[in-house]
GUFISE-748434 format. One record per atom (N, C-alpha, C): atom name; x, y, z; chain; residue in three letters. Coordinates in steps of 0.001 Angstrom, whole numbers, padded with zeros to 6 digits, m for minus. Last residue first. Layout:
GUFISE-748434
CA:X:Y:Z:A:ALA
...
end
This chain:
GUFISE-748434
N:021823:m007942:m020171:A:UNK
CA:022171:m008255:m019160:A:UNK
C:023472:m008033:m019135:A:UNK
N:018312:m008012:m021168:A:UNK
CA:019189:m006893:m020865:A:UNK
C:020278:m007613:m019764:A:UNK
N:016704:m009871:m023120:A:UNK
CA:016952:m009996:m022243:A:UNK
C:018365:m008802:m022423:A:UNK
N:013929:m010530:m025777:A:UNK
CA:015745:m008898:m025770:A:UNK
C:015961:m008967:m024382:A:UNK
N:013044:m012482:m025286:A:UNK
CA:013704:m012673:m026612:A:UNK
C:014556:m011364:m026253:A:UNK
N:013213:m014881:m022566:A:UNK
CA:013029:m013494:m022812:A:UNK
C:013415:m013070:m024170:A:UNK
N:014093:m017526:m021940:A:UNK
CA:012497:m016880:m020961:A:UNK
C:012230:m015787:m021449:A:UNK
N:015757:m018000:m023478:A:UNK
CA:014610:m019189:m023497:A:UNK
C:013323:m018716:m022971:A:UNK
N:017637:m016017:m022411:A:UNK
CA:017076:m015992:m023864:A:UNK
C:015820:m017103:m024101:A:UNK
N:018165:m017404:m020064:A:UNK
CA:017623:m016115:m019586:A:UNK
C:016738:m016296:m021134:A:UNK
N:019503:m019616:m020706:A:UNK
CA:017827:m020001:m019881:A:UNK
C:017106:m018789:m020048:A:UNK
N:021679:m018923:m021853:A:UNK
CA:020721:m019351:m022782:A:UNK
C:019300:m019649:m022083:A:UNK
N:022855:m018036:m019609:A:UNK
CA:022596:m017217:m020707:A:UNK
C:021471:m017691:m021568:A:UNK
N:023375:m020413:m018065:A:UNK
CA:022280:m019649:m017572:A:UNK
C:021895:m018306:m018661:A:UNK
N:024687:m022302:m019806:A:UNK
CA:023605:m022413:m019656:A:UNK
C:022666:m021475:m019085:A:UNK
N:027408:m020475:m020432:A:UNK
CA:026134:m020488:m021465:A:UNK
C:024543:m020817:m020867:A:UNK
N:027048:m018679:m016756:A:UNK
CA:027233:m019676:m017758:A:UNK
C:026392:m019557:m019112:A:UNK
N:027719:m016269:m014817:A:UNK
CA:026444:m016133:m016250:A:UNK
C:027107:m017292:m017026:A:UNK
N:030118:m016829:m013357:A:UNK
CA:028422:m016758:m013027:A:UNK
C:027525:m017195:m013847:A:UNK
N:032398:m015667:m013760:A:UNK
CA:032284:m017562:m014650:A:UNK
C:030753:m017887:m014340:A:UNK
N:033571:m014505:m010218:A:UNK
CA:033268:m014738:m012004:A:UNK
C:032848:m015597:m012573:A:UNK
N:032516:m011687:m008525:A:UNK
CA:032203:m013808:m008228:A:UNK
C:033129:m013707:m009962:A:UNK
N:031400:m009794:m007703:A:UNK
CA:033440:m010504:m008283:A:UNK
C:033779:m011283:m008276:A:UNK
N:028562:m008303:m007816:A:UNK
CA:029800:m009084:m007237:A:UNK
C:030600:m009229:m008067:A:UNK
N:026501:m008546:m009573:A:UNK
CA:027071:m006949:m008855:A:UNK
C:028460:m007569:m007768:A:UNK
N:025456:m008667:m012747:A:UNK
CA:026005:m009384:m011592:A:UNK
C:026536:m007882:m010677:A:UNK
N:022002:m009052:m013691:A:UNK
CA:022729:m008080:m013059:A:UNK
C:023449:m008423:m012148:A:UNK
N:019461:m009409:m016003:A:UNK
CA:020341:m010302:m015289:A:UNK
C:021263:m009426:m014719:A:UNK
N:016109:m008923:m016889:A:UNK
CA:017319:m008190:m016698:A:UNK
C:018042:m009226:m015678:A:UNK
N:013793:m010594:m016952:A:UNK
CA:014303:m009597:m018478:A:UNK
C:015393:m009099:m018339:A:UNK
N:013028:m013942:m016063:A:UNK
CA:013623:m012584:m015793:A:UNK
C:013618:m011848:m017468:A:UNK
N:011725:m016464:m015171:A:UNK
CA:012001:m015980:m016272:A:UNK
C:012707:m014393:m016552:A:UNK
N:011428:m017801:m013028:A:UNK
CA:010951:m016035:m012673:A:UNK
C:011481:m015967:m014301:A:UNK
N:013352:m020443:m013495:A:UNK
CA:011556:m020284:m012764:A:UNK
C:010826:m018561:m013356:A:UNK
N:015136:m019841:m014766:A:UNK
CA:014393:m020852:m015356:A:UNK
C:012794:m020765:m015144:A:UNK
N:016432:m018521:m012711:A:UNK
CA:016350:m018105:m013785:A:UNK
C:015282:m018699:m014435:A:UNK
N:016472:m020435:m010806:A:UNK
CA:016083:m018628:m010601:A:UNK
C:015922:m018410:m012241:A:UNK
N:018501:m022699:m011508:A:UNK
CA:016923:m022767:m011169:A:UNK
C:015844:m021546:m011161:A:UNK
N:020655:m020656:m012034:A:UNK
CA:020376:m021385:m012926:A:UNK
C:018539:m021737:m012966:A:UNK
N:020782:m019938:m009691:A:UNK
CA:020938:m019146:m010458:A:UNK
C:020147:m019262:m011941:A:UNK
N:019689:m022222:m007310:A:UNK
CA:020665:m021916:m007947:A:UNK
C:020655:m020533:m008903:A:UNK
N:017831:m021750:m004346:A:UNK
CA:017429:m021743:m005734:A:UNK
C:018578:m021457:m006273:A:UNK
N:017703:m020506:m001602:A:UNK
CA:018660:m021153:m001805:A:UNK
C:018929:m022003:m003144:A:UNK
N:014164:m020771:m001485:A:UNK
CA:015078:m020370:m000659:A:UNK
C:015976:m020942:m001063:A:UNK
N:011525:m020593:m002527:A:UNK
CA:012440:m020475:m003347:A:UNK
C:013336:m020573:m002472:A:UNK
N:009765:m021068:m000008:A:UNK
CA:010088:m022010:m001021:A:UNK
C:011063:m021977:m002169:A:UNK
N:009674:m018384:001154:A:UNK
CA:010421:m019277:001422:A:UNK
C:010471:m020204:000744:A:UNK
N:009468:m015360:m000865:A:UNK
CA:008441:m016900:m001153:A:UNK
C:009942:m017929:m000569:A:UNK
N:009885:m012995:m000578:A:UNK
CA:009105:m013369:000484:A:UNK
C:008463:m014820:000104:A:UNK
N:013547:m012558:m000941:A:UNK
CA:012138:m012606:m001565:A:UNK
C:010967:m012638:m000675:A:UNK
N:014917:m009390:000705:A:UNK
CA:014993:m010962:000240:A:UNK
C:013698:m011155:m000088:A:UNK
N:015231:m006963:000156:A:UNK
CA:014786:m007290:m000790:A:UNK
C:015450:m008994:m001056:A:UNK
N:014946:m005910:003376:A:UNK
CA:014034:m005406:001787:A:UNK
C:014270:m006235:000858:A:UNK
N:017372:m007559:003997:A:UNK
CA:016071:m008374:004546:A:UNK
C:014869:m007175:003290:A:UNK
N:019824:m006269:003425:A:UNK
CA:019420:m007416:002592:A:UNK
C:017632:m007555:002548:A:UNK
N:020658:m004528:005748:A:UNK
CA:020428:m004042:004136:A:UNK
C:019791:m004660:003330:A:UNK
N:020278:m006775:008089:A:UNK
CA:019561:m005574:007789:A:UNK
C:019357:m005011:006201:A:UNK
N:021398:m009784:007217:A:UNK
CA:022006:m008387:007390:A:UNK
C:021014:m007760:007137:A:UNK
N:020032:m013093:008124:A:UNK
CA:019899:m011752:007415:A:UNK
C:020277:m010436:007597:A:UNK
N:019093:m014947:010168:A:UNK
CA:020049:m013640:010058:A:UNK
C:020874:m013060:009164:A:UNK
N:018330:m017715:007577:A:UNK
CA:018110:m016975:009291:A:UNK
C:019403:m015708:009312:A:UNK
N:016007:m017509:005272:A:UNK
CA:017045:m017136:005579:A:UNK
C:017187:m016447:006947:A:UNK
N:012936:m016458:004590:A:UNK
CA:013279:m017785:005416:A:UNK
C:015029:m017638:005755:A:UNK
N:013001:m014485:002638:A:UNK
CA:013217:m013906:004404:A:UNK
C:013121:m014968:005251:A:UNK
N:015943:m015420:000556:A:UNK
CA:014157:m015116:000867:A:UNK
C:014497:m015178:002499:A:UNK
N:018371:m015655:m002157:A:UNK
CA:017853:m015151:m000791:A:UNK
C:016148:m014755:m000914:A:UNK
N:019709:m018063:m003976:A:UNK
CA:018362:m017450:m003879:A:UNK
C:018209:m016438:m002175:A:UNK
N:022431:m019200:m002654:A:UNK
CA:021624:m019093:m004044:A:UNK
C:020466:m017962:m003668:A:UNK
N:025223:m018844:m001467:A:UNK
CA:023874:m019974:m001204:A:UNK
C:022955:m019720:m002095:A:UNK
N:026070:m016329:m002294:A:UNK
CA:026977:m017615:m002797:A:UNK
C:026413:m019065:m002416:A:UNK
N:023476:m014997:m003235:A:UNK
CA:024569:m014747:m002933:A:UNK
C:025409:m016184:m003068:A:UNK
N:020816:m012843:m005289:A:UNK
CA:021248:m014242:m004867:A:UNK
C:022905:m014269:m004624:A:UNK
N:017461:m011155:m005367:A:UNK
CA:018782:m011599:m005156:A:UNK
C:019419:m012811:m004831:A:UNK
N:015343:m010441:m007283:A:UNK
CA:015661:m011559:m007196:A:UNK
C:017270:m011565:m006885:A:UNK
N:012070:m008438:m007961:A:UNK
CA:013736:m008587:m008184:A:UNK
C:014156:m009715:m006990:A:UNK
N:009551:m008612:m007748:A:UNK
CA:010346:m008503:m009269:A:UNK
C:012210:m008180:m009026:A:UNK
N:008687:m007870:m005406:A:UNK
CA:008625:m008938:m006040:A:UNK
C:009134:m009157:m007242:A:UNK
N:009790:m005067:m005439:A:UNK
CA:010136:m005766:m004846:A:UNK
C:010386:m006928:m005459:A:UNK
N:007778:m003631:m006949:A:UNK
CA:008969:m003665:m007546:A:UNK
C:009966:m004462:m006822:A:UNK
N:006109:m003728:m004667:A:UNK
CA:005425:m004893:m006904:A:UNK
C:006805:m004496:m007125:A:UNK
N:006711:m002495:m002817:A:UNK
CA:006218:m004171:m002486:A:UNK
C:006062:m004098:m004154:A:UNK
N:006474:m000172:m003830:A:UNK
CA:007670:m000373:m003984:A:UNK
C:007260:m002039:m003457:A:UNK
N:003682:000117:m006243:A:UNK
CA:004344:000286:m004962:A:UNK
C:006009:m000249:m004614:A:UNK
N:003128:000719:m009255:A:UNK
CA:002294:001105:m007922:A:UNK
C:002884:000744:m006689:A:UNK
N:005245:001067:m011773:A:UNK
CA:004999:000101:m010975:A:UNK
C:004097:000569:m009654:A:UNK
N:006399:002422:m013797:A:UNK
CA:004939:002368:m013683:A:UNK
C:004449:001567:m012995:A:UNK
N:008828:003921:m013613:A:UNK
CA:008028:003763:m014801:A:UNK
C:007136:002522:m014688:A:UNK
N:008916:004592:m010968:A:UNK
CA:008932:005548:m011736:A:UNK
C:008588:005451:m013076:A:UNK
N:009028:002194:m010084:A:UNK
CA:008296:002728:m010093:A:UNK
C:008305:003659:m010930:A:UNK
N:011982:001096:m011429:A:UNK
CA:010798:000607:m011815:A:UNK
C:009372:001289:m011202:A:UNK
N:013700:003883:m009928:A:UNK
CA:013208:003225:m011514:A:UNK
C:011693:002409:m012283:A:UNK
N:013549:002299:m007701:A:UNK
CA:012754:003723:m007622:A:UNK
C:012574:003780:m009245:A:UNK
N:014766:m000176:m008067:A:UNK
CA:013444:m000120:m007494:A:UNK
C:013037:001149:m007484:A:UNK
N:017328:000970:m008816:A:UNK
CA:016069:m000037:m009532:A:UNK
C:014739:000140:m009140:A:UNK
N:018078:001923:m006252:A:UNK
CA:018073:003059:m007682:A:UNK
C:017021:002067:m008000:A:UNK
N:018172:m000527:m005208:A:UNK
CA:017421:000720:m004569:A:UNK
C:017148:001534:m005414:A:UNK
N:020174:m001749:m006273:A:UNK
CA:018811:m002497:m006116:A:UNK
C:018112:m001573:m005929:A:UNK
N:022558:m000384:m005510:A:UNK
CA:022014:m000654:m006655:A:UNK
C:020667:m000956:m007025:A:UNK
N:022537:m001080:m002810:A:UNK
CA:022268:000487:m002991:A:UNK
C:021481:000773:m004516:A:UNK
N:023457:m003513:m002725:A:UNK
CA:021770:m003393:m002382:A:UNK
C:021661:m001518:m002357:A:UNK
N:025864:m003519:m003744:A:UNK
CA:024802:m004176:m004462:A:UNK
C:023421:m003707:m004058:A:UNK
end
């Protein structure tokens, strides 16, 4: 997953983002506690780039993540299944009219 994130993030610079911190803030991981941010105590090395930096989101459902950051791209990278509920499908379309997901 976080190799994935890495392509992205050279992506979103590459089309037109000024640092890899602005392509940062624009992506939004989340594991089977919800929301990761660098309030999260021990944090695997690979992770800590791109836990968020707003401890207040910390542990934010999918659902709540969504709702808040309104996203354009949804991206499961796990083997979780049953993730992308209608409801969180329809939050993404509520925040985005051509959501990529």
């Amino acid at each position: 997953g976080m190799g994935v994130l890495g392509v992205i993030e050279r992506a979103m610079i590459l089309a037109g983002l000024k640092s890899v911190d602005e392509a940062r803030q624009q992506i939004f991981v989340l594991d089977v506690n919800g929301l990761v941010t660098r309030a999260r105590p021990s944090l695997p090395d690979h992770v800590i780039p791109f836990a968020h930096p707003d401890a207040s989101l910390e542990g934010l459902s999918l659902l709540e993540t969504v709702e808040k950051v309104k996203p354009d791209v949804l991206i499961g990278l796990s083997a979780a299944g049953k993730i992308f509920t209608k409801e969180v499908l329809e939050a993404v379309g509520r925040g985005c009219e051509q959501p990529m997901i």
